[in-house]
N, C-alpha and C positions, 0 to 999 in steps of 0.2 A: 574350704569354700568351693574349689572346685570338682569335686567330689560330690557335693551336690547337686554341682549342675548338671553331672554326666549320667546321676543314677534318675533324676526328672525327666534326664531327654530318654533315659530306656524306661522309666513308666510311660511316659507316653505313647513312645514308639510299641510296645505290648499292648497298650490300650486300643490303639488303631488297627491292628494286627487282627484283634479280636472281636472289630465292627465288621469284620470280611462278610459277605453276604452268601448263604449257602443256599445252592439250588436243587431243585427237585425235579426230577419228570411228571407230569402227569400221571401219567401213564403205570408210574411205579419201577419204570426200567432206564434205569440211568448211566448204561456201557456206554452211550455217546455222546457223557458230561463232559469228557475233558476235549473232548474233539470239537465242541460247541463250544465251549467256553471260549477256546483258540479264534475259532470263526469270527465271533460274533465280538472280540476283542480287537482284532483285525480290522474287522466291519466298523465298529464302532472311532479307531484311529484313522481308517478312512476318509468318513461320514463327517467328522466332529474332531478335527486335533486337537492335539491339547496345546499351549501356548510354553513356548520356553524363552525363561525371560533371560534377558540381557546378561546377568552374573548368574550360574549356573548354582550357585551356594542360596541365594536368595532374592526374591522381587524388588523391587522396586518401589515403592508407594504408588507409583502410576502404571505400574503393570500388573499389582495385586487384582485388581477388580478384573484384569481381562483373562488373567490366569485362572480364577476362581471360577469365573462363568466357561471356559473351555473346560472345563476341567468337570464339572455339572453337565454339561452338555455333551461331551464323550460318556459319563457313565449314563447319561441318561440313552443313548444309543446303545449302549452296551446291554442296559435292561429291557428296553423294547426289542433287541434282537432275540433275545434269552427267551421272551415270554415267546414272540413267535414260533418259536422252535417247540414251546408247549411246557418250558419249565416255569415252576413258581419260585418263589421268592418265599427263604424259610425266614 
């Protein structure tokens, strides 16, 4: 039994792995991907933290919703920085 629980949590964990978003230059020149990705990661925890709940393993029922919306809200800074900078979203 537990054995299945460990091999779900690594489907999972792969599955999310592989919604990662991959960016593009414009421009077709993309030597200063990783140095933007940094920035604008940066920028983005800044801008927008992300909420870290009380037990560090897992939320709350009453900090779920605020975790969730920080957490929308830092990637959503993070991909308006992206675009600024002139990369798209593959």
């Amino acid at each position: 039994m537990r054995i299945h629980k460990i091999l779900a949590l690594l489907a999972v964990g792969v599955l999310f792995t592989s919604c990662a978003t991959t960016w593009s230059h414009q421009s077709g020149n993309n030597s200063n991907l990783d140095t933007d990705k940094r920035y604008c990661g940066a920028t983005a925890n800044a801008v927008a933290p992300t909420y870290i709940c009380r037990n560090p393993l897992m939320c709350a029922p009453d900090e779920l919703g605020i975790a969730m919306e920080r957490i929308a809200q830092n990637n959503a800074a993070y991909d308006r920085c992206m675009i600024q900078k002139g990369y798209r979203a593959q």
